[in-house]
GUKOL-277240 format. One record per residue: residue number from 1; residue in three letters; y, z, x of N, C-alpha, C in turn. Coordinates in Angstrom, 2 decimals. Layout:
<rs>
r resi: NUM; resn: Ala; n_Y: Y; n_Z: Z; n_X: X; ca_Y: Y; ca_Z: Z; ca_X: X; c_Y: Y; c_Z: Z; c_X: X
...
</rs>
This chain:
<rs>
r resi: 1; resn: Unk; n_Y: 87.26; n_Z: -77.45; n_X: -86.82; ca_Y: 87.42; ca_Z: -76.51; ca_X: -85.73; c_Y: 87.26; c_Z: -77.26; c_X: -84.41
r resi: 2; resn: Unk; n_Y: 88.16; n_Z: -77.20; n_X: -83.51; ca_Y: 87.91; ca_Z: -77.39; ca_X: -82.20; c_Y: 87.21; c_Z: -77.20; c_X: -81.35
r resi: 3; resn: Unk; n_Y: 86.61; n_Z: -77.96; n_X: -80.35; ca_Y: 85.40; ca_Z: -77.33; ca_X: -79.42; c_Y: 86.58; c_Z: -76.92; c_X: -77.72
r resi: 4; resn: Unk; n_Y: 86.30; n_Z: -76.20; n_X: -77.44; ca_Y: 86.80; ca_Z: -76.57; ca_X: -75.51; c_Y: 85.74; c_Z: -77.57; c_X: -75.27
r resi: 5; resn: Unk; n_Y: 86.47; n_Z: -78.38; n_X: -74.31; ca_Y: 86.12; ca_Z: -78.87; ca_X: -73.34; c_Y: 84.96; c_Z: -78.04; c_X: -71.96
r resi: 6; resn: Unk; n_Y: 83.82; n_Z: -78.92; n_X: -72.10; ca_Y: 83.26; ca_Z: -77.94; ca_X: -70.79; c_Y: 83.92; c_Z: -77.84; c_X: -70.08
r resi: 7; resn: Unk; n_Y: 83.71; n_Z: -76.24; n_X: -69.05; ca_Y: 84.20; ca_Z: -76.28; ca_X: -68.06; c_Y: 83.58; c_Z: -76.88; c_X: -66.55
r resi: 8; resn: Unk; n_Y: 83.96; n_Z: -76.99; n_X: -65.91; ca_Y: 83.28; ca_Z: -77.76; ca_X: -64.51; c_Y: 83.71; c_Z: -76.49; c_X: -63.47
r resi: 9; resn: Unk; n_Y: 82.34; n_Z: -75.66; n_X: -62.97; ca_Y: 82.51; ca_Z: -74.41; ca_X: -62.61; c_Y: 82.38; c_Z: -75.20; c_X: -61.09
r resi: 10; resn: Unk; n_Y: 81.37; n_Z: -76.34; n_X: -60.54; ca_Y: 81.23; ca_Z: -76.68; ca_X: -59.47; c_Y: 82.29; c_Z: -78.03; c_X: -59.49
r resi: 11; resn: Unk; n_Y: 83.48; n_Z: -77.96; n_X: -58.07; ca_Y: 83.89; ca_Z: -79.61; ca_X: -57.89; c_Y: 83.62; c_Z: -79.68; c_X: -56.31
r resi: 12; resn: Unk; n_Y: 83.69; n_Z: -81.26; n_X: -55.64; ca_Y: 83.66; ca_Z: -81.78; ca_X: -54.71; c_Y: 84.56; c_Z: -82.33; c_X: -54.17
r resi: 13; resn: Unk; n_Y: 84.70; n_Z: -82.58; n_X: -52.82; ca_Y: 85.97; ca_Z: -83.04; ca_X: -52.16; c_Y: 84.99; c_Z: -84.13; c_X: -51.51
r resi: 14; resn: Unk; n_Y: 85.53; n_Z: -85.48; n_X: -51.20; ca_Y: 84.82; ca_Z: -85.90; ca_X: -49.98; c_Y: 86.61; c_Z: -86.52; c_X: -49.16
r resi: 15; resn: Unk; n_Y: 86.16; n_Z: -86.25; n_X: -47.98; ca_Y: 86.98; ca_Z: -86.34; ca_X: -46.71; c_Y: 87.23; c_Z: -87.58; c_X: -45.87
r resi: 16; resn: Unk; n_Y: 88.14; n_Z: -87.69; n_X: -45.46; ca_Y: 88.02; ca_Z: -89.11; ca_X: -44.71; c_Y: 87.20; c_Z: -89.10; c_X: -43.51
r resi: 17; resn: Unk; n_Y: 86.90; n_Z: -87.92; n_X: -43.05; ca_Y: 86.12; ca_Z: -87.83; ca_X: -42.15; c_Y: 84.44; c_Z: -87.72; c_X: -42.29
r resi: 18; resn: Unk; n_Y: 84.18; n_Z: -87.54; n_X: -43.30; ca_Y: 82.93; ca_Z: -88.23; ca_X: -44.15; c_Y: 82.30; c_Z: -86.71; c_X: -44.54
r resi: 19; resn: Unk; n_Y: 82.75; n_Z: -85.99; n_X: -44.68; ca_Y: 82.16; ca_Z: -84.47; ca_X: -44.82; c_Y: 83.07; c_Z: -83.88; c_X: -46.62
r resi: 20; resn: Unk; n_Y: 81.60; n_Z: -83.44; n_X: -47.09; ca_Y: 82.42; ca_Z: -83.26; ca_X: -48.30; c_Y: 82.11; c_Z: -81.78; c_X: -48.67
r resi: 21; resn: Unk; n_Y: 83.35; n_Z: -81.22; n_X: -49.20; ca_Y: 83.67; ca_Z: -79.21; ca_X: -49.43; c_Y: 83.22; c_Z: -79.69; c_X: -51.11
r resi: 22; resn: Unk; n_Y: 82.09; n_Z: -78.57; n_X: -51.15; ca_Y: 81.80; ca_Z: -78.51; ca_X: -52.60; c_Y: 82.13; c_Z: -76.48; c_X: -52.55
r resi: 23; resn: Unk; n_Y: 82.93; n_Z: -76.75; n_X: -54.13; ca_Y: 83.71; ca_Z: -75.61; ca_X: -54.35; c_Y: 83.15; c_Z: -74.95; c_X: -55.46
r resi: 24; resn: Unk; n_Y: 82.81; n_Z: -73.21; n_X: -55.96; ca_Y: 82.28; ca_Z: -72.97; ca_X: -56.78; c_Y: 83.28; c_Z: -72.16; c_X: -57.44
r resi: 25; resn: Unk; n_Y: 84.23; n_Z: -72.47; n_X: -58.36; ca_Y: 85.09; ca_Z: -71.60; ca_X: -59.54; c_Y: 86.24; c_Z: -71.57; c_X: -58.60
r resi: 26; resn: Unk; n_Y: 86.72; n_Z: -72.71; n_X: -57.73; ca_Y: 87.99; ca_Z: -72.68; ca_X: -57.07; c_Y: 87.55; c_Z: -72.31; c_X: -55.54
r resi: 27; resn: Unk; n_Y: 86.88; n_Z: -71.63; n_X: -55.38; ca_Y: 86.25; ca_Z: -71.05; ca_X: -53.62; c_Y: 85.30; c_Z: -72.12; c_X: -52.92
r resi: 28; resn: Unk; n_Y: 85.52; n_Z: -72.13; n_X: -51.78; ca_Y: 84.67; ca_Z: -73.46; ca_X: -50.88; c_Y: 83.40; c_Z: -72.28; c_X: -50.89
r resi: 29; resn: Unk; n_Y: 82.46; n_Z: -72.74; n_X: -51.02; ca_Y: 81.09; ca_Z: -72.66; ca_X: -51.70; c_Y: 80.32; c_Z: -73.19; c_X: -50.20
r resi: 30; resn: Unk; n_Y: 80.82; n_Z: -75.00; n_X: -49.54; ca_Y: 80.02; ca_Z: -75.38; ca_X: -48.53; c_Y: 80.62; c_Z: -76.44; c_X: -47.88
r resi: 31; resn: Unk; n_Y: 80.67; n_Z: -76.79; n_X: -46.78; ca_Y: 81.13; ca_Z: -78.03; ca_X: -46.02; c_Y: 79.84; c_Z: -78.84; c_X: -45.75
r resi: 32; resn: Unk; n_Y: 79.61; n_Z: -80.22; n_X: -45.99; ca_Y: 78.15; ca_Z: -81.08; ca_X: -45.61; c_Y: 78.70; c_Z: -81.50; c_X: -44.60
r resi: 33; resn: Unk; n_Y: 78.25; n_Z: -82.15; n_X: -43.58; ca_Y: 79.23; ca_Z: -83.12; ca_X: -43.00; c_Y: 77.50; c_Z: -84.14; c_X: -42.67
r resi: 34; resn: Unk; n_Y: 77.57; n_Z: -85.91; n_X: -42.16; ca_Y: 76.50; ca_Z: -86.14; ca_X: -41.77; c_Y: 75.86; c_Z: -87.04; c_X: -42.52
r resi: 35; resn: Unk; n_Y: 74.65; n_Z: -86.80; n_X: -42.20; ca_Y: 73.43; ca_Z: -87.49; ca_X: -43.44; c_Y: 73.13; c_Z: -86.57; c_X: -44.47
r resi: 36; resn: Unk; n_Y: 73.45; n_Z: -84.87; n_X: -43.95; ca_Y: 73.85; ca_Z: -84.13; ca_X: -45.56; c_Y: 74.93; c_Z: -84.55; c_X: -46.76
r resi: 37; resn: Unk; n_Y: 75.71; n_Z: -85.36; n_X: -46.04; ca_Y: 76.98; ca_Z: -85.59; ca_X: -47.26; c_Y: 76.69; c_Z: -86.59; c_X: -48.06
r resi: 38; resn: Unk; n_Y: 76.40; n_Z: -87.86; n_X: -46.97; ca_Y: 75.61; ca_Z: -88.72; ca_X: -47.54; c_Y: 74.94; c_Z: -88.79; c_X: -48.41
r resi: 39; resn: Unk; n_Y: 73.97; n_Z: -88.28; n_X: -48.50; ca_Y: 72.94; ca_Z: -87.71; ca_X: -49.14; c_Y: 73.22; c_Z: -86.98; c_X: -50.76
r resi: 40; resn: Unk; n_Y: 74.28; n_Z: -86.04; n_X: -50.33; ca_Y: 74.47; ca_Z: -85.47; ca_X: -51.58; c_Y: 75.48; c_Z: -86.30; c_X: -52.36
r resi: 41; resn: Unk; n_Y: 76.23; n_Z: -87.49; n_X: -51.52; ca_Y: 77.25; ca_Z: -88.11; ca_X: -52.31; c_Y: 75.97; c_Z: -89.51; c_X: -53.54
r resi: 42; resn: Unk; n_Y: 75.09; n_Z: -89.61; n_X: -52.65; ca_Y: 74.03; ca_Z: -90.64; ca_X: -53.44; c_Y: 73.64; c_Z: -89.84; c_X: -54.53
r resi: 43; resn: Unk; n_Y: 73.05; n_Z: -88.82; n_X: -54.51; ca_Y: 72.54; ca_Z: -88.05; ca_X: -55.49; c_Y: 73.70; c_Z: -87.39; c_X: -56.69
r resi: 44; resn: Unk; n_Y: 74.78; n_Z: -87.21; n_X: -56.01; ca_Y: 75.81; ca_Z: -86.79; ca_X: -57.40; c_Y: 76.34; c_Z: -88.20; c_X: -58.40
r resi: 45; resn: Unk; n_Y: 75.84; n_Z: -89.64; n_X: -57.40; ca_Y: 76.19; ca_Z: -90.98; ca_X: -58.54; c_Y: 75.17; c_Z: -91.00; c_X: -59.42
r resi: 46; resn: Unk; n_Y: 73.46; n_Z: -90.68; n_X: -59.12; ca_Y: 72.97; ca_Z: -90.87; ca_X: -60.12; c_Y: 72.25; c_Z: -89.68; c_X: -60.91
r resi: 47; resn: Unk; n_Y: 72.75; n_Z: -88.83; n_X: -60.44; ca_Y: 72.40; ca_Z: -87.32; ca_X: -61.24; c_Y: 73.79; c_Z: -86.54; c_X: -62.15
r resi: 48; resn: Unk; n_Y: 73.73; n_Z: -85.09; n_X: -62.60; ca_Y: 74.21; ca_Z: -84.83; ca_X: -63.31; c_Y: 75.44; c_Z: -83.89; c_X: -61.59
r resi: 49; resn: Unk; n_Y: 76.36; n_Z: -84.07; n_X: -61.97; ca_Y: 77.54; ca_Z: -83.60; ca_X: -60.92; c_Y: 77.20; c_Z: -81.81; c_X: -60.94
r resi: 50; resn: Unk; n_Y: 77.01; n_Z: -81.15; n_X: -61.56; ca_Y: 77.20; ca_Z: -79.78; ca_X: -61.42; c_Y: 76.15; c_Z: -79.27; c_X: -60.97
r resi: 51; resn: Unk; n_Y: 74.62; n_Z: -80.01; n_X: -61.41; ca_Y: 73.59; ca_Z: -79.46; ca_X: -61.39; c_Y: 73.55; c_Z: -79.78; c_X: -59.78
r resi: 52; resn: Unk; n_Y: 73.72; n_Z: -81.13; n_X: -59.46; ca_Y: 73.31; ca_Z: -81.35; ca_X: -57.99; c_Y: 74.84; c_Z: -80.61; c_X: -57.14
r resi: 53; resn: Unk; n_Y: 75.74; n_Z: -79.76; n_X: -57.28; ca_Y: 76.25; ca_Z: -79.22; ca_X: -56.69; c_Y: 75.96; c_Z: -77.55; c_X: -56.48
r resi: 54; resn: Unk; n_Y: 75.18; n_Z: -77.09; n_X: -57.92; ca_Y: 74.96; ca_Z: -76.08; ca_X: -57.56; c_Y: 73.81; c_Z: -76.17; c_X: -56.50
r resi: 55; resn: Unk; n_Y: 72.73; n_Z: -76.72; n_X: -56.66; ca_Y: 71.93; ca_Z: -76.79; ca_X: -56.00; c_Y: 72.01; c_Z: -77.30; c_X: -54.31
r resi: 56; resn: Unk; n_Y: 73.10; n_Z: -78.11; n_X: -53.96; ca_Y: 73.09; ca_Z: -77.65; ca_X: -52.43; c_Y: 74.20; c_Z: -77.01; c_X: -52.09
r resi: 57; resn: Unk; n_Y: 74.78; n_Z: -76.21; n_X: -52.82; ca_Y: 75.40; ca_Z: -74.83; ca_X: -52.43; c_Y: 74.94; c_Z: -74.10; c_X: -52.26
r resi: 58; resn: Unk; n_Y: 73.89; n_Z: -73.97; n_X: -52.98; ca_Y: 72.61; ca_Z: -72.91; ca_X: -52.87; c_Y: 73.18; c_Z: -71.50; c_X: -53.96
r resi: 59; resn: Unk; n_Y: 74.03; n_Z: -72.16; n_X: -55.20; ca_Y: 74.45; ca_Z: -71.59; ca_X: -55.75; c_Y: 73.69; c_Z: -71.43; c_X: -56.96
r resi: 60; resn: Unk; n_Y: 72.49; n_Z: -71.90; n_X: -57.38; ca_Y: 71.52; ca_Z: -72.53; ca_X: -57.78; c_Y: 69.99; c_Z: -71.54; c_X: -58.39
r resi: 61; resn: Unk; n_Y: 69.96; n_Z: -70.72; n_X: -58.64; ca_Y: 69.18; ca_Z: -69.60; ca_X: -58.90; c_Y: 68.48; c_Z: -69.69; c_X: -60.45
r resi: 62; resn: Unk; n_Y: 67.88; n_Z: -70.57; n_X: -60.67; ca_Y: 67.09; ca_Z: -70.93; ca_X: -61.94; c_Y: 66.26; c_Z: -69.53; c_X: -62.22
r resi: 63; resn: Unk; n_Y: 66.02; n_Z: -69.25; n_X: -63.61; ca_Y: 65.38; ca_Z: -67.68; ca_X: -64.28; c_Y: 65.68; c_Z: -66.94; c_X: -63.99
r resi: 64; resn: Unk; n_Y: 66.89; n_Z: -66.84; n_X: -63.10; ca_Y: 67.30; ca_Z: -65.09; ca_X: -63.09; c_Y: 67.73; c_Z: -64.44; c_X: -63.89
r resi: 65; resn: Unk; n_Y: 68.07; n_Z: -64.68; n_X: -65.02; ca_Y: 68.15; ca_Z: -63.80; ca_X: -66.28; c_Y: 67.22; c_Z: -63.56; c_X: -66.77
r resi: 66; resn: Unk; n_Y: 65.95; n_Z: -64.44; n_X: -66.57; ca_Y: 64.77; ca_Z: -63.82; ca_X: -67.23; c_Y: 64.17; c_Z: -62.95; c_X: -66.09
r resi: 67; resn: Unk; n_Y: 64.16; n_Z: -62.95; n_X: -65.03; ca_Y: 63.71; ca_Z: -62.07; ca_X: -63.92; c_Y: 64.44; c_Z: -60.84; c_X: -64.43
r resi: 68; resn: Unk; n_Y: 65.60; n_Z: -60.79; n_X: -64.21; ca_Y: 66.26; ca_Z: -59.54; ca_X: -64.78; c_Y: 65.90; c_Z: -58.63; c_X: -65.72
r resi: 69; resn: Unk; n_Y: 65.82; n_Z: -59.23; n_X: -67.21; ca_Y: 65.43; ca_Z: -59.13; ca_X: -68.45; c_Y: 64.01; c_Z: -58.30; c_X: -68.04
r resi: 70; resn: Unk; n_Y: 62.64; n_Z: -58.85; n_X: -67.54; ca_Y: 61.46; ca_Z: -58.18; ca_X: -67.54; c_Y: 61.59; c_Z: -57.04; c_X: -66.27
r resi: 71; resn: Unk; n_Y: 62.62; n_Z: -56.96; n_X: -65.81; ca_Y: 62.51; ca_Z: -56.20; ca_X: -64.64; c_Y: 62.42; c_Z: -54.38; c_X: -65.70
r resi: 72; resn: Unk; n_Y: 61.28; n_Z: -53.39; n_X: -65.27; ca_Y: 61.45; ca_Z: -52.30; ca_X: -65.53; c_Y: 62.08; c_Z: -51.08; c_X: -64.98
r resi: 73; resn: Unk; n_Y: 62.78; n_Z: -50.86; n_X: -65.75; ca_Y: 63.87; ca_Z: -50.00; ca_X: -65.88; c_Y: 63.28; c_Z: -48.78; c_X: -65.96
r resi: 74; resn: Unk; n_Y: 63.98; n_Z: -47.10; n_X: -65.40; ca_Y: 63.99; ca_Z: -46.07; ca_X: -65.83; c_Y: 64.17; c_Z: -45.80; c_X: -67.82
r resi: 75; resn: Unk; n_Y: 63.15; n_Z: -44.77; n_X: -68.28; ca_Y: 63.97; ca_Z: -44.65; ca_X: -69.64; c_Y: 65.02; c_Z: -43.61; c_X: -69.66
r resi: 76; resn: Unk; n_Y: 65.60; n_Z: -44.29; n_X: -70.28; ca_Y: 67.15; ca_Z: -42.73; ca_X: -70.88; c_Y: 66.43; c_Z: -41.69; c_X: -70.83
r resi: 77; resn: Unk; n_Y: 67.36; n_Z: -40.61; n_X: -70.34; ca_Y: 66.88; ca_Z: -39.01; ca_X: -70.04; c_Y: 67.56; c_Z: -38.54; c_X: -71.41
r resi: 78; resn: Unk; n_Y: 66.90; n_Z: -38.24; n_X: -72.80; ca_Y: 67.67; ca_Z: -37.66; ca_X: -73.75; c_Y: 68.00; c_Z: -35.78; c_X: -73.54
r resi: 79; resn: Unk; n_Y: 68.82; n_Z: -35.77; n_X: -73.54; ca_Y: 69.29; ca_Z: -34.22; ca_X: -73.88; c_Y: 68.65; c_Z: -33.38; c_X: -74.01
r resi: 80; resn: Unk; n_Y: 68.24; n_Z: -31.85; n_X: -73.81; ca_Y: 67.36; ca_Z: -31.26; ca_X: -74.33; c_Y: 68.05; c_Z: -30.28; c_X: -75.38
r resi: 81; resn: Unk; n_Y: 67.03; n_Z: -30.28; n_X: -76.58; ca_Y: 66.97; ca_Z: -29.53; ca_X: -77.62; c_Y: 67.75; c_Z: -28.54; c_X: -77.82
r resi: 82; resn: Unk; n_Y: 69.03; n_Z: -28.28; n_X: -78.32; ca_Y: 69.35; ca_Z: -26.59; ca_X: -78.31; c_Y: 68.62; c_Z: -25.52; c_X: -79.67
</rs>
């Protein structure tokens, strides 16, 4: 059986003008320009590319499914009796 290929939900552009558009699922997500680009271009050679893009997109929201998950809820209103 075949696997897919991961997908790559975060990509990067860098610019000749030294500013790089990191994009999230096709949409510009952020423009760095600076010692921000810099910066994030050092860190995407020796880190993992998606993780360090979500994270200065600020796309980046670690446990929110478990935040979600314990969040309490109303209970179902069952029917009353006929």
């Amino acid at each position: 059986m075949a696997t897919s290929p991961a997908t790559q939900r975060f990509t990067y552009a860098h610019h000749a003008d030294g500013s790089v558009l990191i994009s999230c699922d096709g949409n510009a997500a952020t423009l760095l320009r600076g010692d921000s680009a810099a910066s994030f271009l050092a860190e995407v050679a020796e880190q993992d590319q998606q993780e360090v893009a979500a994270r200065w997109s600020s796309k980046y929201r670690p446990g929110v499914i478990f935040v979600a998950r314990a969040y309490p809820r109303k209970p179902v209103r069952k029917p009353p009796s006929a």
